[in-house]
N, C-alpha and C positions, 0 to 999 in steps of 0.2 A: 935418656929420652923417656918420656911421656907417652903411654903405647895407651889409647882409648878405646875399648872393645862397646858397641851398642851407638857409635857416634854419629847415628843419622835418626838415633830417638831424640826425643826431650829432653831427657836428661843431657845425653852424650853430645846434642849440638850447645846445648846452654855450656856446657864444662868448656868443651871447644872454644867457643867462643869469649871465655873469660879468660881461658889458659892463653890465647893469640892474642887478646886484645887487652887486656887488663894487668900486663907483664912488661918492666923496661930491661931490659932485650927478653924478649918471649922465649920460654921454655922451647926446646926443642921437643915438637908433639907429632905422633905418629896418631892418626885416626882408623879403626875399624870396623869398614864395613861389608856387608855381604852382598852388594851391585852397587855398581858407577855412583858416585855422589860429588861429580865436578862443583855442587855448589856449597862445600865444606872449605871452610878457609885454613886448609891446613892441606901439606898433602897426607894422601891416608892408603892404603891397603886392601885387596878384595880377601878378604878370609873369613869361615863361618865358624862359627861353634858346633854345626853338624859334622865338622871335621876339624876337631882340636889341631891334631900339628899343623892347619896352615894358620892359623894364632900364633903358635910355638915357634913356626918358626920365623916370625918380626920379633923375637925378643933375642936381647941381648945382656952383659952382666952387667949389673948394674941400673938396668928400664925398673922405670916404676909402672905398673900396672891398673887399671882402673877395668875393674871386672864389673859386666851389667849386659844383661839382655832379659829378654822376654821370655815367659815362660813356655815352654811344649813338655811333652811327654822326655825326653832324651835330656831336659834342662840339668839335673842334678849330674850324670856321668859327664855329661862333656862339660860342665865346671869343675868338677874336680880333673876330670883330665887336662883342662888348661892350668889349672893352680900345680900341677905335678909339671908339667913343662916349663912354666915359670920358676919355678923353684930350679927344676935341672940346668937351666940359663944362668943362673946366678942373677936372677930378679931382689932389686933391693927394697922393693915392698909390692902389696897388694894392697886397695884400697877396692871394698867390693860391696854391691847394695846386697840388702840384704829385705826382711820387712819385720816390721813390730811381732814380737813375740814369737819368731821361726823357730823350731824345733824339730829332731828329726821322728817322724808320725807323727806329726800332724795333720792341719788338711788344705789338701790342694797345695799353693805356693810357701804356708807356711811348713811345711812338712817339705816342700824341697829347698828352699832357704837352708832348715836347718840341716839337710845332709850337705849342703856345699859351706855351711860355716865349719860344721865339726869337721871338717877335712882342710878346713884353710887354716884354722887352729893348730892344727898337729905337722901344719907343713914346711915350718923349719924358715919361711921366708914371712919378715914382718908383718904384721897386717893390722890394716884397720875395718870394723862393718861398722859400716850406716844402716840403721835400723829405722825408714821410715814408718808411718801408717798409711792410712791412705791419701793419696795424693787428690790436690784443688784438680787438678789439668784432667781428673776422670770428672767432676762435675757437668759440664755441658753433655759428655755421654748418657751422663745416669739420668740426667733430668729432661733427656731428650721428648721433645713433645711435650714438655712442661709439669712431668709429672716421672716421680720416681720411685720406683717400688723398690722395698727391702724388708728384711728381717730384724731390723737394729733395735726394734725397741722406743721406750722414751730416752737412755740414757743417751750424757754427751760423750763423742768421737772428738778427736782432734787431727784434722788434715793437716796435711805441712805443704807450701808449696813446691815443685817438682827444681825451679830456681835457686831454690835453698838450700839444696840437697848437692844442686853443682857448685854453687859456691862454697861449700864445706870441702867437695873432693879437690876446687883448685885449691884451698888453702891447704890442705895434708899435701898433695899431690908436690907441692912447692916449698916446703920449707922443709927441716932437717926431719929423717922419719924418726920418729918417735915411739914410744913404749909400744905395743900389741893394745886395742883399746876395741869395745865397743862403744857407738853410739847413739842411743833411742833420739830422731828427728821428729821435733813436731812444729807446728804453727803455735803462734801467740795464746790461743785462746780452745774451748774446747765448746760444741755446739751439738745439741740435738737438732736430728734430718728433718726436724719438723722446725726449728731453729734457722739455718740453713734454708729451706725453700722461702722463709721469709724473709730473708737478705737477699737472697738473689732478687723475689718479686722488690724488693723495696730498691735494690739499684737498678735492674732493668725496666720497672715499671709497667709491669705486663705479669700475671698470675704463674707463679709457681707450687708445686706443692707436692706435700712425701706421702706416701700410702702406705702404712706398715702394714703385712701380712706374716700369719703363724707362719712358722716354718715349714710344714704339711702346702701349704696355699701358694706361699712362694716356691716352692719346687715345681707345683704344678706351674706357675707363671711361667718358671726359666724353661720350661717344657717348651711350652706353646710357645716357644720365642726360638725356639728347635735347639735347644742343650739336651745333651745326651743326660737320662733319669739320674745316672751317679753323681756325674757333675754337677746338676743342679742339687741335689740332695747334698752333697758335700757344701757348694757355694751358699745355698741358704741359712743352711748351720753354720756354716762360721760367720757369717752376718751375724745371726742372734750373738756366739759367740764374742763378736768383737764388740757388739752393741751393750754389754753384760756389765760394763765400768770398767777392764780393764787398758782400753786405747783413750780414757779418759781423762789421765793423766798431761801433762803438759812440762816439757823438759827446756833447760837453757842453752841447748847442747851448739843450735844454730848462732848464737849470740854468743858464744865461747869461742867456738870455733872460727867466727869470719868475723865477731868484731862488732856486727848491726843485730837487732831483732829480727826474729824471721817475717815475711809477708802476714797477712791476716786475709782473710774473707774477701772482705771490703775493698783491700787492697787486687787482690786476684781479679775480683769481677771489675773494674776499673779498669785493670788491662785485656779482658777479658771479652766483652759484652758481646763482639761480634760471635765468638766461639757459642753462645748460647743459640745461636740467629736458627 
């Protein structure tokens, strides 16, 4: 069985939805979520990550696992306490998101990424990380009101779509598991946020546009927008951080893995445009 933790996000309905409908005879899939979610085409499970064993105990020997949720403060212990239960189960892999360049100290999510990767590493049951960047499906957020503030710099970022990401975990999810791997996720192409607001203006046809502020300026912004001083001081820094050329890179990992290219820009806003509205 196919046990999907996160399956009433984005990612976790896109995965659903490929693993139940893009399969002749469909995997047997177990979805999990944390309240009622009748409109999931699979049946699924009420269990949280606030409380590992009710995760722990839908696994069985031999489930393959698809780790993913949202980040809180509690995020890194209760991922390694589920990858310790899955392992105890006789789980015959783990397939888990992860984000570009996590390690453990680092900051914010890449700093809790990397304590639940070094512990899914050492934990005896196969696994594979997706190592996205930032995802398209945050653009209509950022650029809400038509206008998006950041620290990134001129350099180009490379999104990947959040689609892409599920089509990679149904293909591992589905065929024989293979070595221990990571894998950096990105989209086709790589674009400065100044790059970016002028593809969205040019498919929606209505004015976009990115405002970069020092890191000092955008702290204060994340203030007035009511983030606590740390968290904004940590989140603007890693914007400069990630804007620095190192998420500039661009990998074939999505076109190895499933077979197509991954989405682009153009492609997202296409399907997209209402989401900007």
């Amino acid at each position: 069985m196919i046990v999907v933790t996160g399956a009433t996000g984005v990612i976790g309905r896109a995965l659903v939805g490929l693993l139940r409908g893009g399969r002749r005879p469909p995997p047997e899939v177990l979805a999990v979520a944390r309240r009622p979610a009748g409109d999931l085409d699979c049946p699924y499970a009420l269990a949280d990550f606030e409380r590992p064993e009710t995760i722990g105990a839908l696994l069985s020997p031999g489930d393959r696992l698809f780790l993913n949720s949202s980040l809180w403060p509690g995020f890194a212990d209760a991922h390694r306490a589920v990858i310790d239960l899955a392992a105890r189960a006789g789980a015959a892999q783990i397939v888990s998101v992860s984000v570009r360049g996590a390690a453990p100290g680092g900051r914010l999510g890449t700093g809790m990424h990397g304590l639940v990767d070094a512990h899914l590493r050492k934990s005896g049951v196969p696994w594979t990380i997706l190592q996205p960047g930032g995802f398209l499906q945050n653009l209509p957020h950022d650029f809400r009101d038509g206008v998006m503030y950041g620290s990134y710099g001129p350099g180009p970022v490379s999104y990947v779509d959040a689609r892409d990401l599920a089509e990679v975990a149904a293909s591992l999810l589905t065929r024989p598991v293979g070595p221990d791997a990571e894998h950096v996720l990105t989209g086709p192409e790589s674009l400065s946020h100044d790059r970016v607001a002028e593809e969205i203006t040019r498919a929606l046809g209505r004015p976009f546009r990115y405002v970069d502020l020092p890191v000092r300026e955008m702290t204060a912004h994340l203030e007035r927008q009511g983030m606590p001083r740390p968290l904004a001081t940590d989140l603007a820094a890693l914007m400069a951080e990630t804007g620095d050329g190192r998420w500039s890179t661009t990998t074939t990992a999505v076109q190895d893995l499933t077979g197509r290219p991954p989405r682009s820009l153009s492609a997202f806003l296409a399907d997209h445009r209402e989401a900007f509205a």
